[in-house]
C-alpha positions in Angstrom: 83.8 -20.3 15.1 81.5 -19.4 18.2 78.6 -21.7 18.5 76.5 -18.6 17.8 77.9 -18.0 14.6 77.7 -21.7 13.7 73.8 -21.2 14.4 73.4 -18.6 11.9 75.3 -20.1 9.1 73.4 -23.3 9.4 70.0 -20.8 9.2 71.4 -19.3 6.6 72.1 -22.6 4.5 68.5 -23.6 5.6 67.0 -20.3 4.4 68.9 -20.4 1.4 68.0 -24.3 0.6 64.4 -23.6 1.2 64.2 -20.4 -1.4 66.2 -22.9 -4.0 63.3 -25.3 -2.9 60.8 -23.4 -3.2 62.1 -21.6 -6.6 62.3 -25.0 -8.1 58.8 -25.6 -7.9 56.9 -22.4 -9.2 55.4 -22.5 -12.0 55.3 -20.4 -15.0 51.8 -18.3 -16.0 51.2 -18.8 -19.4 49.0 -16.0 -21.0 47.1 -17.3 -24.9 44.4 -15.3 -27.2 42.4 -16.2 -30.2 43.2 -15.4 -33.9 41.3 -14.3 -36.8 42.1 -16.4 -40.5 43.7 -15.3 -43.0 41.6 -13.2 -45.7 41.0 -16.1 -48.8 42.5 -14.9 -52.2 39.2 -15.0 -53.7 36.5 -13.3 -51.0 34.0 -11.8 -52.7 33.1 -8.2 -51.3 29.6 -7.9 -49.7 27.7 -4.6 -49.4 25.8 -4.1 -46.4 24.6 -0.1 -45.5 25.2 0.8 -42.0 27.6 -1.8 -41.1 27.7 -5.0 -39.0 28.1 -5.7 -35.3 29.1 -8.5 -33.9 27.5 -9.4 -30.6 26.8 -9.2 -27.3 28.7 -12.7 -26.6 27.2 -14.6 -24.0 29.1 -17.5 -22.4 28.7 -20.1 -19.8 29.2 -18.6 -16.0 32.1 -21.2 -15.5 33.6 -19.6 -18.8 33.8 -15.7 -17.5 37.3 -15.9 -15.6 40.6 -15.6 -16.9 41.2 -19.5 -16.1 41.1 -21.4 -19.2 38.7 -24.0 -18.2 38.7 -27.7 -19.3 36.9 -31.5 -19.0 38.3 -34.2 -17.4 36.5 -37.7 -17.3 33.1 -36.3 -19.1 32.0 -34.4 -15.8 34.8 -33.2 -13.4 35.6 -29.2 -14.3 39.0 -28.2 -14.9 39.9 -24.8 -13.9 44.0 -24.1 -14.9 46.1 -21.7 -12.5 48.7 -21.6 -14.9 47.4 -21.3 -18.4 45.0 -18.5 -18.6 42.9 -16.0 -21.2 44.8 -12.9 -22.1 42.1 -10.7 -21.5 37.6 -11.2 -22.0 37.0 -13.8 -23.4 34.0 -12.7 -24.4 35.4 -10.0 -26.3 38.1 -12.1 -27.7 35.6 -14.3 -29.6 33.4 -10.7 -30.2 36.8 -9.5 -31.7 37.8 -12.5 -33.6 34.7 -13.5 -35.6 34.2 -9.5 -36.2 37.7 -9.8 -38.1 36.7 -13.0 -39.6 33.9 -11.5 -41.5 35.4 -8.1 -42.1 38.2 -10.5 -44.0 35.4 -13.1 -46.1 32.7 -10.1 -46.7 35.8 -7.9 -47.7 33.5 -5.4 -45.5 35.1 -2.9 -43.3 32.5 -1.7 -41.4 32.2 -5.0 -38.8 32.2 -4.0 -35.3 32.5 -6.1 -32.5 30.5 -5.6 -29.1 30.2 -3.0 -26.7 30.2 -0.5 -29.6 29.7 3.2 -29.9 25.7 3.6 -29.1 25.7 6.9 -31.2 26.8 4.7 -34.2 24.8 1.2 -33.6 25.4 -1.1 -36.4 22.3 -1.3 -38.9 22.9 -5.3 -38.7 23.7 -7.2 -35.8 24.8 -11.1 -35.2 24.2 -12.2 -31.4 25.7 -15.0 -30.2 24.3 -17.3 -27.2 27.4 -20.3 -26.5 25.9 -22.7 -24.5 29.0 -25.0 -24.2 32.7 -24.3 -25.3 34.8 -27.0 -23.6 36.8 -30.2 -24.1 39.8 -32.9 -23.0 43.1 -32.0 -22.9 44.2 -34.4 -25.6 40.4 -35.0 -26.8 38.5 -32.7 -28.6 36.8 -29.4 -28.1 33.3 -28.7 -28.8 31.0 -25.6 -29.1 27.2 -25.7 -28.9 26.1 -22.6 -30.0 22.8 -20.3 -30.7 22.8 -17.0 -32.8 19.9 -14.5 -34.0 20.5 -12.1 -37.1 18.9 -8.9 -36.3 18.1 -6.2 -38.8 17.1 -2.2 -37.5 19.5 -1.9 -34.8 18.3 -4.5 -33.3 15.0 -4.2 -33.4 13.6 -6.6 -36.3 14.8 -10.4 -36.0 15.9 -11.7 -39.5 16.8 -15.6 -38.7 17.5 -17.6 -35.6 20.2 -21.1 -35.8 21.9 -23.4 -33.9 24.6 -26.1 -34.4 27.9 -27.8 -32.7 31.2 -27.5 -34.3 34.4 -30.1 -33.0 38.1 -29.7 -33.8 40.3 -32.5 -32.3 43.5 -30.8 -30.5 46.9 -31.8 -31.5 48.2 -33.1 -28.0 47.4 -32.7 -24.3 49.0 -29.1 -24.2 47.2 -26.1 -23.0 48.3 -24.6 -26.4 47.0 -27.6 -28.5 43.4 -26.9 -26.6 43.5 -23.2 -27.0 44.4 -23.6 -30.9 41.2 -26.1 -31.1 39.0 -23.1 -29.5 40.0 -21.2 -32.1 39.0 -23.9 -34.5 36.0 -23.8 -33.5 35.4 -20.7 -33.5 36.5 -20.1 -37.1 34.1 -23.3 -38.0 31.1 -21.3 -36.5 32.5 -17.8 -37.9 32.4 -19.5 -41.9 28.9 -20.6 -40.8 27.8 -17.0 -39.8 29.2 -15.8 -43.2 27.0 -18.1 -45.1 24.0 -16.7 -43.3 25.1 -13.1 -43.5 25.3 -13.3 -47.8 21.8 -15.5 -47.7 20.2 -13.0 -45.6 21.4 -10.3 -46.7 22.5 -10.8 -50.1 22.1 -7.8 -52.8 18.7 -8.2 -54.8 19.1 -9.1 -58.3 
């Protein structure tokens, strides 16, 4: 073998070692969404004219990428390259409590936000999160605002605000996503006590 050719095989075995290297060490994407619960055996059917709309969702600016973000030490920000939102996020949690309360009010006509402006809900839920966020391993907590609004929109019915936790499972990505959606089932159960107080069929 000619020392040329000995050069390019030992390139070749370098090339070849430094794509098995370099394959060793990527790393995997891993895509998650929210889900709505199940519909409970005995929801009791609400009647509300001209439909519901969930929405607009607003979130935190550090919240509106596809990175899911998380907490470490109290005040260091977490952003994950790996583990990110399947889509909005805002729509997802738009989306999800929309099919949560189309399931407890046994009420089809729940639309979440942006919907068709030549059909705008009679009702309307808006939802303000000021903080939805937690340790990997810890818990995850949502601080969050909301305003029933009767006419389109036009004619605020009643304004609240509380926190909901759910501890996750493990330190997994999974584990912290699942406790979002906790959290977010918490707040929509709250919602669907205020919808049937508010707007509860007269005697």
């Amino acid at each position: 073998m000619t020392n040329r050719s000995r050069a390019s095989v030992l390139v070749a075995a370098l090339l070849i070692g430094l794509s098995a290297g370099c394959a060793s060490t990527v790393q995997v994407k891993r895509y998650y969404t929210l889900q709505a619960m199940n519909q409970p055996a005995d929801a009791a059917p609400l009647n509300l004219e001209g439909g519901l709309g969930i929405g607009p969702v607003e979130l935190p600016e550090l919240m509106t990428g596809l990175n899911i973000v998380s907490v470490v030490g109290g005040q260091q920000v977490q952003k994950s390259p790996d583990h990110l939102w399947a889509g909005d996020l805002q729509r997802a949690i738009s989306r999800v409590i929309a099919d949560n309360l189309s399931r407890r009010l046994v009420l089809d006509d729940v639309s979440p936000f942006p919907w068709d402006t030549r059909h705008r809900p009679q009702r309307q839920i808006s939802v303000l999160i000021e903080s939805l966020q937690g340790e990997l391993g810890g818990s995850v907590t949502l601080a969050v605002k909301w305003s029933l609004l009767d006419q389109q929109g036009q004619h605020l019915v009643d304004v609240g605000r509380q926190q909901f936790t759910a501890d996750t499972a493990d330190a997994s990505h999974a584990s912290y996503v699942a406790a979002i959606n906790s959290v977010i089932n918490q707040f929509s159960l709250r919602l669907e006590a205020e919808v049937r107080q508010q707007w509860k069929a007269p005697d």
